[in-house]
PDB file of N, CA, C and O in Angstrom:
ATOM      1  N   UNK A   1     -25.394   1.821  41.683  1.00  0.00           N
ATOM      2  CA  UNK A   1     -25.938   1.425  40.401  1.00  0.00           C
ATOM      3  C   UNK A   1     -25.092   0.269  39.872  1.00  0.00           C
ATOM      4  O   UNK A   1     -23.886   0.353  39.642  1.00  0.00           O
ATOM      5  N   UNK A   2     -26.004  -1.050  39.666  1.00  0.00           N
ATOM      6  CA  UNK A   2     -24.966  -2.015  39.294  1.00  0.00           C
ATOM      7  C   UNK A   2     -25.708  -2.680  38.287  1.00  0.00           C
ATOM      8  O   UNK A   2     -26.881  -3.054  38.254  1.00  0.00           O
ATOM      9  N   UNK A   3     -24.320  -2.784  37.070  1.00  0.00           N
ATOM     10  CA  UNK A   3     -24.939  -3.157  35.812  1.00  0.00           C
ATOM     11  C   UNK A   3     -25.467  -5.032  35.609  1.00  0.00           C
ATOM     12  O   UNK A   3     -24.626  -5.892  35.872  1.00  0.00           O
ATOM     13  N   UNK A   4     -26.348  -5.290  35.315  1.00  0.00           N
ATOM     14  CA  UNK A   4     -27.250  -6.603  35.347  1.00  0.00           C
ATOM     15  C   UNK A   4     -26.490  -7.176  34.520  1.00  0.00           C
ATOM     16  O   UNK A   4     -25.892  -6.403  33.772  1.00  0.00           O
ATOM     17  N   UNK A   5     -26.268  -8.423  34.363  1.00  0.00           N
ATOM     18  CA  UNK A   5     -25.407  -9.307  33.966  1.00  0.00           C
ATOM     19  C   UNK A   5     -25.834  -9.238  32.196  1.00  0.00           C
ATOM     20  O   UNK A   5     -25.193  -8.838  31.224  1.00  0.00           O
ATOM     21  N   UNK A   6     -26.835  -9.666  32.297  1.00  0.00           N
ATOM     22  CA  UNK A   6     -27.799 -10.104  30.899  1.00  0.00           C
ATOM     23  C   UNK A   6     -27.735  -8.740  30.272  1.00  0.00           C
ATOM     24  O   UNK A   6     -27.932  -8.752  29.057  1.00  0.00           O
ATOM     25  N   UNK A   7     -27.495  -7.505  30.843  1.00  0.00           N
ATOM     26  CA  UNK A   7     -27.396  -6.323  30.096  1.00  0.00           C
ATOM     27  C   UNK A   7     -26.172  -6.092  29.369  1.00  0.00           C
ATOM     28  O   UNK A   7     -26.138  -5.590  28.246  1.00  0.00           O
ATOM     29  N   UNK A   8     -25.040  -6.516  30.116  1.00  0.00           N
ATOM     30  CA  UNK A   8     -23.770  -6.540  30.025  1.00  0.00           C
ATOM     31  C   UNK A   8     -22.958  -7.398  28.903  1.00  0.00           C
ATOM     32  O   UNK A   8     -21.907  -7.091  28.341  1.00  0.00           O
ATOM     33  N   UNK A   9     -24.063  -9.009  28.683  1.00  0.00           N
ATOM     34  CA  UNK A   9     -23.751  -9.838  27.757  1.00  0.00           C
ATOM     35  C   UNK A   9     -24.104  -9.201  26.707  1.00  0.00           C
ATOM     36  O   UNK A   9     -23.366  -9.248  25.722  1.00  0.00           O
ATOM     37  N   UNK A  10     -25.126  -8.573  26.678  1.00  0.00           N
ATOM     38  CA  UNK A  10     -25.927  -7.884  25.787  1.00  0.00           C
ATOM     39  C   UNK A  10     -25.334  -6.748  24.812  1.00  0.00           C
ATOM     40  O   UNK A  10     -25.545  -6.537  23.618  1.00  0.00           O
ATOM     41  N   UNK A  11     -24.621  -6.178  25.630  1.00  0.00           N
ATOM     42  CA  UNK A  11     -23.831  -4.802  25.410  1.00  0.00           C
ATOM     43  C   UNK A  11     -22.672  -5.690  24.495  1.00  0.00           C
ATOM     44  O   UNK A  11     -22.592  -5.620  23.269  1.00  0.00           O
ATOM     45  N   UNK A  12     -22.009  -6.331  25.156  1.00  0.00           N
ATOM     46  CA  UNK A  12     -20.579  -6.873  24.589  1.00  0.00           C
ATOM     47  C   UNK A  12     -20.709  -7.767  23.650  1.00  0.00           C
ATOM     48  O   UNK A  12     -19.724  -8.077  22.980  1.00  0.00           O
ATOM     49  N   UNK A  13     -21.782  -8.269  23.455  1.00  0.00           N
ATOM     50  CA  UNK A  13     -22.297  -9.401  22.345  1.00  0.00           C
ATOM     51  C   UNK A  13     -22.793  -7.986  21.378  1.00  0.00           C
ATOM     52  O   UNK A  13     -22.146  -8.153  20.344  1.00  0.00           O
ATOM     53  N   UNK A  14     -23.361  -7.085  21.256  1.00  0.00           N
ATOM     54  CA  UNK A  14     -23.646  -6.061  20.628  1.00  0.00           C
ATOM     55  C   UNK A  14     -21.908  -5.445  19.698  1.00  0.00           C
ATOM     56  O   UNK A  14     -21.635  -5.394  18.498  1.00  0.00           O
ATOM     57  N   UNK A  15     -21.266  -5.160  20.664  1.00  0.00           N
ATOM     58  CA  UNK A  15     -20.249  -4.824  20.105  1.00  0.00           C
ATOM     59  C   UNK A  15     -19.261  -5.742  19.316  1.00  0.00           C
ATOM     60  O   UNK A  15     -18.585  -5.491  18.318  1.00  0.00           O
ATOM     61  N   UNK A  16     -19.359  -6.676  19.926  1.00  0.00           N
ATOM     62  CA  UNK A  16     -18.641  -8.166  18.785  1.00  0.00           C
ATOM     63  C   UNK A  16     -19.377  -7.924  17.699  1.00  0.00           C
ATOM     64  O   UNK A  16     -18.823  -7.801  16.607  1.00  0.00           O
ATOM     65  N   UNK A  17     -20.828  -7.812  17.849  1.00  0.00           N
ATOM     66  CA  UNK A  17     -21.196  -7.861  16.198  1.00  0.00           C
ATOM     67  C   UNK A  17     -20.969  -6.723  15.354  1.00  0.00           C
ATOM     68  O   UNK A  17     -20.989  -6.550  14.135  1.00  0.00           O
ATOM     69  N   UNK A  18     -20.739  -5.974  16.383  1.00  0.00           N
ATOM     70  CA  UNK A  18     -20.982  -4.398  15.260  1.00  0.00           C
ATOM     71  C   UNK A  18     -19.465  -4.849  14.490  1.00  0.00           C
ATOM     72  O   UNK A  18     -19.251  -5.068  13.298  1.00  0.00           O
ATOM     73  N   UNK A  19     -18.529  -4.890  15.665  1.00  0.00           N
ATOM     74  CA  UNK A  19     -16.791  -4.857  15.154  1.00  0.00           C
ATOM     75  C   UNK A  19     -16.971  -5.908  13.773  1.00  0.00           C
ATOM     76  O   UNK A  19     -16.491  -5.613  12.678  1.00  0.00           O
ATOM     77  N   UNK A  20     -17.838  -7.333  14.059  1.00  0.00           N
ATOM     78  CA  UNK A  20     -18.059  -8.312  12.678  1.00  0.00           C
ATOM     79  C   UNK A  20     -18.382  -7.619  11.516  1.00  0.00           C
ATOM     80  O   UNK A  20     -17.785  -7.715  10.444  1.00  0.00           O
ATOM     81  N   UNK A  21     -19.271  -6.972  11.744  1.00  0.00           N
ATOM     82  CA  UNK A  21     -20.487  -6.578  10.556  1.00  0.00           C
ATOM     83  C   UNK A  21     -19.150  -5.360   9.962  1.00  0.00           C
ATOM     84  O   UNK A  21     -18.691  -5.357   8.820  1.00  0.00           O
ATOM     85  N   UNK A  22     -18.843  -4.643  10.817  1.00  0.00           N
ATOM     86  CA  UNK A  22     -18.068  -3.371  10.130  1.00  0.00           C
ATOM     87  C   UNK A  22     -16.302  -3.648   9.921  1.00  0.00           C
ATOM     88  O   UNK A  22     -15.489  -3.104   9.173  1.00  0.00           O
ATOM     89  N   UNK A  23     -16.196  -4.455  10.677  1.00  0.00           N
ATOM     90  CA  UNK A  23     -14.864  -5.000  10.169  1.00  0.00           C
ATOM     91  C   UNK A  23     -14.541  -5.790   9.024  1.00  0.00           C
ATOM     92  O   UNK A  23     -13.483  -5.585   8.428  1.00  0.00           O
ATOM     93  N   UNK A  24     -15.662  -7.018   8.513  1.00  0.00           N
ATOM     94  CA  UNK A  24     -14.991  -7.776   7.779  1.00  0.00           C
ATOM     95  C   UNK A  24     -14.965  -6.944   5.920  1.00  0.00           C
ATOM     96  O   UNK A  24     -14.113  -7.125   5.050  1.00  0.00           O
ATOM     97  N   UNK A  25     -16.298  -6.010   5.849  1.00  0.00           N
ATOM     98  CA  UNK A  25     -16.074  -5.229   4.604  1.00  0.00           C
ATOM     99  C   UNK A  25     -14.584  -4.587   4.100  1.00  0.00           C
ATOM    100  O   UNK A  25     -14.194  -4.423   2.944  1.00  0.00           O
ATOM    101  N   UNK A  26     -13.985  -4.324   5.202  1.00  0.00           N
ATOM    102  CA  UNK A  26     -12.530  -3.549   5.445  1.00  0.00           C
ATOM    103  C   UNK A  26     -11.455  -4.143   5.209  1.00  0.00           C
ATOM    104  O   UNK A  26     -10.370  -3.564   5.202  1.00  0.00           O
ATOM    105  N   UNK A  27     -11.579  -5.128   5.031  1.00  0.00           N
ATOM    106  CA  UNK A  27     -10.111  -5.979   4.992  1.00  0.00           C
ATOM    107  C   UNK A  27     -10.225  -6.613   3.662  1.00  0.00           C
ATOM    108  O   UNK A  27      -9.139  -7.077   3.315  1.00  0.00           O
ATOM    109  N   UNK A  28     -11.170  -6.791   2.800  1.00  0.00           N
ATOM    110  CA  UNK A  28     -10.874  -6.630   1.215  1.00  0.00           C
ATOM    111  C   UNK A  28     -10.499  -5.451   0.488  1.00  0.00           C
ATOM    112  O   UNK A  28      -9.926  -5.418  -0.601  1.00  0.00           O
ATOM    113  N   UNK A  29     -10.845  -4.567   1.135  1.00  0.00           N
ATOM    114  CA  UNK A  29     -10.571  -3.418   0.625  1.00  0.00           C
ATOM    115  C   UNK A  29      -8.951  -3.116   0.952  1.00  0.00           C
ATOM    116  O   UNK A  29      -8.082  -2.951   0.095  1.00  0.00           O
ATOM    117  N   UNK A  30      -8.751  -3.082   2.524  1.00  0.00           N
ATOM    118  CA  UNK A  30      -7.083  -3.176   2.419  1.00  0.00           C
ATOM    119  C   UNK A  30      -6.196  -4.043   1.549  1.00  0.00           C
ATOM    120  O   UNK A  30      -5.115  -3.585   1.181  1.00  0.00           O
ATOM    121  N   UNK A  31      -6.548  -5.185   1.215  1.00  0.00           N
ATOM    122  CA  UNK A  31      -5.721  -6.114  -0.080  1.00  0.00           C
ATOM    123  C   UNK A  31      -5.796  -5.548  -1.200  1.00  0.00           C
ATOM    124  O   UNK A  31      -4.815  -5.479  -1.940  1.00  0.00           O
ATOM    125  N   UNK A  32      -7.351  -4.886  -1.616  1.00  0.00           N
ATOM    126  CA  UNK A  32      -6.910  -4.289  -2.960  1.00  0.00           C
ATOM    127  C   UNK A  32      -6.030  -3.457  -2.876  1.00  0.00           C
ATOM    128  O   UNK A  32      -4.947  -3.433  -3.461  1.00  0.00           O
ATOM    129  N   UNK A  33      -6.534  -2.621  -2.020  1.00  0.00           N
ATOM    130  CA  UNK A  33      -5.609  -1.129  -1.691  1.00  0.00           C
ATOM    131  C   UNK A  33      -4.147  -1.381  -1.598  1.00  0.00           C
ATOM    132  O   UNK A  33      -3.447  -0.521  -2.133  1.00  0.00           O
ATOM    133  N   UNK A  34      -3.573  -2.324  -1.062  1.00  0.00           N
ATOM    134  CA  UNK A  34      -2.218  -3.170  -1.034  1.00  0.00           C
ATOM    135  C   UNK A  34      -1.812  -3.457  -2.483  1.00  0.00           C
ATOM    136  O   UNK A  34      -0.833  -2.981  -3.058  1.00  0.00           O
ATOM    137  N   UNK A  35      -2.476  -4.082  -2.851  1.00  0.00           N
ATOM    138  CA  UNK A  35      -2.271  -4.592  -4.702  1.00  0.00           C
ATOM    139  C   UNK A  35      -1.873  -3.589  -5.303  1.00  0.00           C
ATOM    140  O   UNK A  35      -0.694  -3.438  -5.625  1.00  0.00           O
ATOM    141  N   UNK A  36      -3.152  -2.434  -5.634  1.00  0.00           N
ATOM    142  CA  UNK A  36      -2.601  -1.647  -6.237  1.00  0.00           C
ATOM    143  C   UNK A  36      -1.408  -1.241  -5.708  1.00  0.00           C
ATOM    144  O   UNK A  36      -0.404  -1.303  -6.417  1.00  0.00           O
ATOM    145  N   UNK A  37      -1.331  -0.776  -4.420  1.00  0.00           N
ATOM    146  CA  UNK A  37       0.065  -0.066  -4.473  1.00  0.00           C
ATOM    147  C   UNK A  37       1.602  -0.751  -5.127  1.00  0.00           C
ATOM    148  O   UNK A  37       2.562  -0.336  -5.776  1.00  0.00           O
ATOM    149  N   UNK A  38       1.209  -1.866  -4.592  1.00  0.00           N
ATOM    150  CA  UNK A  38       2.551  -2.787  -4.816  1.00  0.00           C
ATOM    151  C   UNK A  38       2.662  -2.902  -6.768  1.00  0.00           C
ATOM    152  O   UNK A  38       3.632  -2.812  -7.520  1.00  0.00           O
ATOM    153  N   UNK A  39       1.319  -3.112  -7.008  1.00  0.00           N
ATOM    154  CA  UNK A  39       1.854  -2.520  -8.967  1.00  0.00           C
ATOM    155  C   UNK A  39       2.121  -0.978  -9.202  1.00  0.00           C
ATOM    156  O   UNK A  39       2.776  -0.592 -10.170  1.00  0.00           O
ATOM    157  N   UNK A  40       1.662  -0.249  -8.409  1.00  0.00           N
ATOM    158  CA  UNK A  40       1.816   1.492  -8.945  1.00  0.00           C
ATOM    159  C   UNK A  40       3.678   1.182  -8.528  1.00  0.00           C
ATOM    160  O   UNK A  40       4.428   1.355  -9.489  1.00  0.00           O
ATOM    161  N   UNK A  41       4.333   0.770  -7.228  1.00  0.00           N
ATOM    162  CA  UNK A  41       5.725   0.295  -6.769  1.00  0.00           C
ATOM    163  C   UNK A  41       6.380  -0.290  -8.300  1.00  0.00           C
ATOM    164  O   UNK A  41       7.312   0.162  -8.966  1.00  0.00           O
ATOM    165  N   UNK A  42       5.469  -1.498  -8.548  1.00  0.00           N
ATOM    166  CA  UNK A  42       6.177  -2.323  -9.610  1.00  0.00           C
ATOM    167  C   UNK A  42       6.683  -1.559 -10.962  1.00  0.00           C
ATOM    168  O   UNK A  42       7.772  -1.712 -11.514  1.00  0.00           O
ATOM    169  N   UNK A  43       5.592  -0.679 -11.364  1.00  0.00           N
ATOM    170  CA  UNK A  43       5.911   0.152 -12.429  1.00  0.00           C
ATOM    171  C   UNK A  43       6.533   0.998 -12.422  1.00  0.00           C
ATOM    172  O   UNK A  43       6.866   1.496 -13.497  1.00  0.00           O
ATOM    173  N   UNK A  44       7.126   1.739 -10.763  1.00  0.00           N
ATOM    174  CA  UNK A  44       7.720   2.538 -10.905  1.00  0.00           C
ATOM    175  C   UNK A  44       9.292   1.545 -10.830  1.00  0.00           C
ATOM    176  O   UNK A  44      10.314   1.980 -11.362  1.00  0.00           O
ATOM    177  N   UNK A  45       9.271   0.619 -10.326  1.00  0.00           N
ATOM    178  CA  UNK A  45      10.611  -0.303 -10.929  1.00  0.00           C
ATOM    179  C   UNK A  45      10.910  -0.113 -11.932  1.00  0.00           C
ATOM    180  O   UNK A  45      12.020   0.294 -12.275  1.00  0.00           O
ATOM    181  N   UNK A  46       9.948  -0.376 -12.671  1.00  0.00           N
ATOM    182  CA  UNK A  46      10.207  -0.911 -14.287  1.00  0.00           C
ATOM    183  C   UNK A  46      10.950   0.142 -14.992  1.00  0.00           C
ATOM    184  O   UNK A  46      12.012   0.061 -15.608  1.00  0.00           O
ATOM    185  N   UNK A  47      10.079   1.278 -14.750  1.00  0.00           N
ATOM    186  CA  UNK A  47      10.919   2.913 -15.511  1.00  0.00           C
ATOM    187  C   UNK A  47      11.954   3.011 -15.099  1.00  0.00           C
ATOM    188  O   UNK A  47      12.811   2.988 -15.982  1.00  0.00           O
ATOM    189  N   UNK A  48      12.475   3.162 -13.693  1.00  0.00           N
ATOM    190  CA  UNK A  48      13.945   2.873 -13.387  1.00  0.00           C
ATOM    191  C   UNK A  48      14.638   1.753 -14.316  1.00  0.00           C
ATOM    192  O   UNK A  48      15.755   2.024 -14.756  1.00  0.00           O
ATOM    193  N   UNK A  49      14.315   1.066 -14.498  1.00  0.00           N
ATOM    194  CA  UNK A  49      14.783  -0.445 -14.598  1.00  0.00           C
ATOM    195  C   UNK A  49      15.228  -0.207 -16.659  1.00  0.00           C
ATOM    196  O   UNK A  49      16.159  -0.846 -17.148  1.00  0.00           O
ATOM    197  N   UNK A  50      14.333   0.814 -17.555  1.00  0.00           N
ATOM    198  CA  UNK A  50      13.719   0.875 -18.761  1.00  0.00           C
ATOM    199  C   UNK A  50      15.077   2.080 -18.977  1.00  0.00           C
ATOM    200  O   UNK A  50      16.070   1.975 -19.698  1.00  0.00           O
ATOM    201  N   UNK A  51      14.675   3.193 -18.074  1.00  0.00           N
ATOM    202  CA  UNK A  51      15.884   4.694 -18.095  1.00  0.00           C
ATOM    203  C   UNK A  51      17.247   4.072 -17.345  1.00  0.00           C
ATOM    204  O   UNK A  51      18.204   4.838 -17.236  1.00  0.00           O
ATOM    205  N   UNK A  52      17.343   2.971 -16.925  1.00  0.00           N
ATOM    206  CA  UNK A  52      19.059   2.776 -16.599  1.00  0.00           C
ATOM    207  C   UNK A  52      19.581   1.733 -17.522  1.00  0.00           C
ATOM    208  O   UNK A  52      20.712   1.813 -18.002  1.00  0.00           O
ATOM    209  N   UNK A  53      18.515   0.458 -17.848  1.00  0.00           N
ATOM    210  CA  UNK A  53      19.084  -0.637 -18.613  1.00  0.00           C
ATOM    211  C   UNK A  53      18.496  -0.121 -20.468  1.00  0.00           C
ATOM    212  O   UNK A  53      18.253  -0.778 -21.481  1.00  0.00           O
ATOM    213  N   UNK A  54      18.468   1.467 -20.112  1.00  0.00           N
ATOM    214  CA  UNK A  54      18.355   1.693 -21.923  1.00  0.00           C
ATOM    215  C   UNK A  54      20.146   1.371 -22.587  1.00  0.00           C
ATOM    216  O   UNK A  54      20.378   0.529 -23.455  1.00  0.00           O
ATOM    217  N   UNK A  55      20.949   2.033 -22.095  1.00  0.00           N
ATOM    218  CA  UNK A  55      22.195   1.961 -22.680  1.00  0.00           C
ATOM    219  C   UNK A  55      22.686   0.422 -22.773  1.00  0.00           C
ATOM    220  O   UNK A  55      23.749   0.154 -23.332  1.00  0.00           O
ATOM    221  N   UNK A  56      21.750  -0.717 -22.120  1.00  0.00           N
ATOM    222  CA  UNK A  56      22.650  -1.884 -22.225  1.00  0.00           C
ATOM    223  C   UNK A  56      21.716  -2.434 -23.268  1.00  0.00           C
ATOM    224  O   UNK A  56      22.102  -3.415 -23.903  1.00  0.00           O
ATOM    225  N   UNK A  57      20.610  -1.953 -23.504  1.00  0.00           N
ATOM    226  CA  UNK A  57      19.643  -2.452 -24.782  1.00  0.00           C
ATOM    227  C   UNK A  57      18.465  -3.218 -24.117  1.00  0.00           C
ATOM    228  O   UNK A  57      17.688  -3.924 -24.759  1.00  0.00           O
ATOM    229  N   UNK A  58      18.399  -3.014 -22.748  1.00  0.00           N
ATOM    230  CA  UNK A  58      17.241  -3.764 -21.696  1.00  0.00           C
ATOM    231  C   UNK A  58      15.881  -3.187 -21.775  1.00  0.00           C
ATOM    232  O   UNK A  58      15.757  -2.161 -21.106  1.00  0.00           O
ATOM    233  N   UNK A  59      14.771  -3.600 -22.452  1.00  0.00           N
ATOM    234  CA  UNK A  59      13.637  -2.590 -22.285  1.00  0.00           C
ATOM    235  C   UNK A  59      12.805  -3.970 -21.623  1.00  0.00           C
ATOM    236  O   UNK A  59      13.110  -5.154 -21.764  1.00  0.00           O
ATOM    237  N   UNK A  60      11.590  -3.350 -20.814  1.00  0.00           N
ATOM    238  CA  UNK A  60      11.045  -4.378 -20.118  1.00  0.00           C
ATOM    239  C   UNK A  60       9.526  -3.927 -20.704  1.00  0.00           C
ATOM    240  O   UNK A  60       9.934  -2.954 -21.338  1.00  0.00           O
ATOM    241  N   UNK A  61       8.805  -3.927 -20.828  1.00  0.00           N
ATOM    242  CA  UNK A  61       7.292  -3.069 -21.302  1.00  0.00           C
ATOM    243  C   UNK A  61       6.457  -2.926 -20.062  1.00  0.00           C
ATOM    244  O   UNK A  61       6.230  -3.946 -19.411  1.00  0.00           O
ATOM    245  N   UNK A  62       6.117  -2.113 -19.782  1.00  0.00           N
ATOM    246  CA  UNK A  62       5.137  -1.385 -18.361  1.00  0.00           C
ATOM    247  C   UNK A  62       4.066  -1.933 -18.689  1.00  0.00           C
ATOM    248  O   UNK A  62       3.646  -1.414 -19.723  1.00  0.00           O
ATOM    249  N   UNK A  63       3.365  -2.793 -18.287  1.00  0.00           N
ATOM    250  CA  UNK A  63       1.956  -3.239 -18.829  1.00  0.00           C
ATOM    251  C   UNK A  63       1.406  -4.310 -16.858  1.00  0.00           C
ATOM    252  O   UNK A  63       2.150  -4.919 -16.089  1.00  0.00           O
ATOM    253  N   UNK A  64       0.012  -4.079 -16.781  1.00  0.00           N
ATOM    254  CA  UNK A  64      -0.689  -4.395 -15.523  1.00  0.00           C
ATOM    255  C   UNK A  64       0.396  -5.509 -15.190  1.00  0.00           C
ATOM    256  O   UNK A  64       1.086  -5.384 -14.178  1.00  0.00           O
ATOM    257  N   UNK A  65       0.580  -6.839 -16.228  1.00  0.00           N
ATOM    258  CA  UNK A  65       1.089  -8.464 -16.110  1.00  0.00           C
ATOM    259  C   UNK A  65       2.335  -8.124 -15.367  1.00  0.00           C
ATOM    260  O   UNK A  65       2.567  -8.754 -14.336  1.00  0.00           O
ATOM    261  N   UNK A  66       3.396  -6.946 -15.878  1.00  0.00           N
ATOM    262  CA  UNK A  66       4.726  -7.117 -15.539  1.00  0.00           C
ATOM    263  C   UNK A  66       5.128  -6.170 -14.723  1.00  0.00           C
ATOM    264  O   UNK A  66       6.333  -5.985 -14.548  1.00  0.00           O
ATOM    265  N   UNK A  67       4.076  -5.337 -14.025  1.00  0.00           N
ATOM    266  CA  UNK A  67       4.356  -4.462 -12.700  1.00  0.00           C
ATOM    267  C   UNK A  67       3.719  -5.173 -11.928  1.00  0.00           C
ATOM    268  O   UNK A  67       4.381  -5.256 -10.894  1.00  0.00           O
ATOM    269  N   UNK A  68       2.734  -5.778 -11.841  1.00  0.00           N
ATOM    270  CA  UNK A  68       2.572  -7.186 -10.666  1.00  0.00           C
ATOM    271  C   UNK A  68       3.369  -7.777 -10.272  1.00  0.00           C
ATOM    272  O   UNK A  68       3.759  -7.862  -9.107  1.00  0.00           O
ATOM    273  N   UNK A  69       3.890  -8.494 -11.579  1.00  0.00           N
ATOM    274  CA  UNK A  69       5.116  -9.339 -11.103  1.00  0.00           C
ATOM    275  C   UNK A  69       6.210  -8.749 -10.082  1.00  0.00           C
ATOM    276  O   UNK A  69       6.611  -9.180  -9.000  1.00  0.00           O
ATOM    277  N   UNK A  70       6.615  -7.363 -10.983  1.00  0.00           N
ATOM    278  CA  UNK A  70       7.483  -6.757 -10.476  1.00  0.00           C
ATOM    279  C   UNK A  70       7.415  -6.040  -8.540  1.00  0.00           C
ATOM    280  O   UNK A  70       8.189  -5.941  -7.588  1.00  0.00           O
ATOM    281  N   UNK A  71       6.162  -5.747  -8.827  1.00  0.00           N
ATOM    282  CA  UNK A  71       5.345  -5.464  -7.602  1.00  0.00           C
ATOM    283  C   UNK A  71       5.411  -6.506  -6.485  1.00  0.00           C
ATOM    284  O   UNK A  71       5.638  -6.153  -5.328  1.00  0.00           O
ATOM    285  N   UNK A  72       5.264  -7.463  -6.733  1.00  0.00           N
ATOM    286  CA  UNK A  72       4.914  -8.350  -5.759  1.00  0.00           C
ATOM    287  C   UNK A  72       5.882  -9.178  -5.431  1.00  0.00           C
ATOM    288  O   UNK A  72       5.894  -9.843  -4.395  1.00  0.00           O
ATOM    289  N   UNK A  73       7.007  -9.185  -6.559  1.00  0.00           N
ATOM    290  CA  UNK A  73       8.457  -9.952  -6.538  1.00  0.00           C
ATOM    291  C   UNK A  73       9.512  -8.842  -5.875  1.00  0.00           C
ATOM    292  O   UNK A  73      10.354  -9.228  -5.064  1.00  0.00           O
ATOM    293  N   UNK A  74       9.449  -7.914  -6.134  1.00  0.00           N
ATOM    294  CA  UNK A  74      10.310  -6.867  -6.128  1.00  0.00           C
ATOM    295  C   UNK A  74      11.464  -6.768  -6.677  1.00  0.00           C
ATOM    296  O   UNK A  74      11.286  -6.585  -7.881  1.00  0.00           O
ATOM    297  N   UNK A  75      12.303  -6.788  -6.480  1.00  0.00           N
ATOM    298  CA  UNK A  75      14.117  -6.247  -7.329  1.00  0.00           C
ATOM    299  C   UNK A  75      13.885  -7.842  -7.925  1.00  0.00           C
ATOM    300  O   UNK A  75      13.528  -8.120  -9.070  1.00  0.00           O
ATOM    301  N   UNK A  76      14.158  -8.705  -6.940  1.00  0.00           N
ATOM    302  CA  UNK A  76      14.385 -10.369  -7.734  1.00  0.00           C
ATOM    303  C   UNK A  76      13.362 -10.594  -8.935  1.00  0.00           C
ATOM    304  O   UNK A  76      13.402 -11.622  -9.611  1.00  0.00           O
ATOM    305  N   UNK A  77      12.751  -9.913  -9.086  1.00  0.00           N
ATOM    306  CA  UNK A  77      11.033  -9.842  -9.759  1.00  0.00           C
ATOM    307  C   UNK A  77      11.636  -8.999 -10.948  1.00  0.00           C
ATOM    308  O   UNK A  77      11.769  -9.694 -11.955  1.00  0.00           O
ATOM    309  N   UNK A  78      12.024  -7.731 -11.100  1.00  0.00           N
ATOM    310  CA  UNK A  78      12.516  -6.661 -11.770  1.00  0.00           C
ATOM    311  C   UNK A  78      13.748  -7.327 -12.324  1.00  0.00           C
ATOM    312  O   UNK A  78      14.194  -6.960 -13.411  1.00  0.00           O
ATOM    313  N   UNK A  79      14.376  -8.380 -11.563  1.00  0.00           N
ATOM    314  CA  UNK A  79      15.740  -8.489 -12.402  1.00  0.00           C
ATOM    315  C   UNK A  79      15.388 -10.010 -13.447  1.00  0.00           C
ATOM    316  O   UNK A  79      16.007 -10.222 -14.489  1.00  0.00           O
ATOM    317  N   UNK A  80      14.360 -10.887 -12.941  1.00  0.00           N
ATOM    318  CA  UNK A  80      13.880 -12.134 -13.884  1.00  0.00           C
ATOM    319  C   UNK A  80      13.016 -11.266 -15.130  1.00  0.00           C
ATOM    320  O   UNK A  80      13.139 -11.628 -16.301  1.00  0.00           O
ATOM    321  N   UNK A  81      12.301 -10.314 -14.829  1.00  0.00           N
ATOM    322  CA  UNK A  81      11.527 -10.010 -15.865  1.00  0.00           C
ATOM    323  C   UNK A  81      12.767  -9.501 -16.757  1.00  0.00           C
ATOM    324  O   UNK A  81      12.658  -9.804 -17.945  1.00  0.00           O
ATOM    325  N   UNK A  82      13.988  -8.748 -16.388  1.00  0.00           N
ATOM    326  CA  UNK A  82      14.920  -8.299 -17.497  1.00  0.00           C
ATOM    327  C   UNK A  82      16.268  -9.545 -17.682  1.00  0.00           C
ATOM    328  O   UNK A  82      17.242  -9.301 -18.394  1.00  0.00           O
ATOM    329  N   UNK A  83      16.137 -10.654 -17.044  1.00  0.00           N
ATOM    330  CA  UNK A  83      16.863 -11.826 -17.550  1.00  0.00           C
ATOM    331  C   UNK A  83      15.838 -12.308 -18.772  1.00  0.00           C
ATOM    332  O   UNK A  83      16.293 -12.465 -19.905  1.00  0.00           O
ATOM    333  N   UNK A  84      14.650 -12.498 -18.527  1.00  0.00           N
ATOM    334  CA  UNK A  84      13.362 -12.966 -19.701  1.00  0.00           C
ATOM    335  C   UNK A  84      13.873 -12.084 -20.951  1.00  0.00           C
ATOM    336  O   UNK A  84      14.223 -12.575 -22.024  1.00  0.00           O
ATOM    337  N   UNK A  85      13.863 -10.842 -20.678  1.00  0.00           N
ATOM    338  CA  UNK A  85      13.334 -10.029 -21.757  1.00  0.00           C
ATOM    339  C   UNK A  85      14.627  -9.832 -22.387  1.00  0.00           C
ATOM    340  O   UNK A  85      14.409  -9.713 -23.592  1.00  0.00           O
ATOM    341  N   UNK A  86      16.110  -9.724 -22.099  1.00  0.00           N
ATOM    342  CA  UNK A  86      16.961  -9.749 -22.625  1.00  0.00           C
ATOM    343  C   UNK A  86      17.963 -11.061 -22.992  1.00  0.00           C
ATOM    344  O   UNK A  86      18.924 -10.958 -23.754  1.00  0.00           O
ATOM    345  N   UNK A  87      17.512 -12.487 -22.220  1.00  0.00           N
ATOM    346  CA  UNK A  87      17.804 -13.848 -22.984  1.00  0.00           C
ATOM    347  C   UNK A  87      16.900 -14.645 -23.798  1.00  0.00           C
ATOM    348  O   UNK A  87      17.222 -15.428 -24.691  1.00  0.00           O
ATOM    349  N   UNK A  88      15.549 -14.313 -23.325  1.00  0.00           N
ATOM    350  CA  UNK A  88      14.392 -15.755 -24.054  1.00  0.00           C
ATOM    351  C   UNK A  88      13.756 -14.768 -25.149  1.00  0.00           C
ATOM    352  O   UNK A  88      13.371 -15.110 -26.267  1.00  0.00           O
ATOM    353  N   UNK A  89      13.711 -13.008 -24.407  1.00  0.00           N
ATOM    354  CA  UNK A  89      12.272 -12.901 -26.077  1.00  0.00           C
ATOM    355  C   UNK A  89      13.529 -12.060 -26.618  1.00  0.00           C
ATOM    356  O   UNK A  89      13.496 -11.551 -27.738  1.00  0.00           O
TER     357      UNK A  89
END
């Protein structure tokens, strides 16, 4: 039993598309899914950052803008948002 050429293109050109069609929905969804995590991360910086720099008078405010930052910057991110918040405002 031997598989016909044109069946074979057929088959594997079939599966390229399926992997297209069902793959590319998936990979916006992993970036959001990434995002959020990296702000749910950022905010949990911030509370660390709010319960250790309370005694030096450091409060940073937990809000979407500044766990992004924090999120996506990380510690260097967490430590500009509390250079901002304890020299400029």
């Amino acid at each position: 039993m031997s598989l016909e050429p044109v069946v074979f293109v057929a088959i594997v050109g079939g599966l390229i598309l399926m992997l297209l069609i069902i793959g590319a929905p998936l990979r916006p969804v992993r970036f959001i899914g990434q995002g959020i995590i990296k702000v749910i991360i950022g905010a949990a910086f911030l509370f660390f950052l709010n319960t250790l720099g309370n005694q030096a008078g450091i409060h940073v405010p937990i809000n979407p803008i500044t766990s992004a930052v924090a999120g996506l910057l990380g510690i260097p991110g967490v430590a500009a948002l509390a250079a901002i918040g304890y020299w400029i405002i």
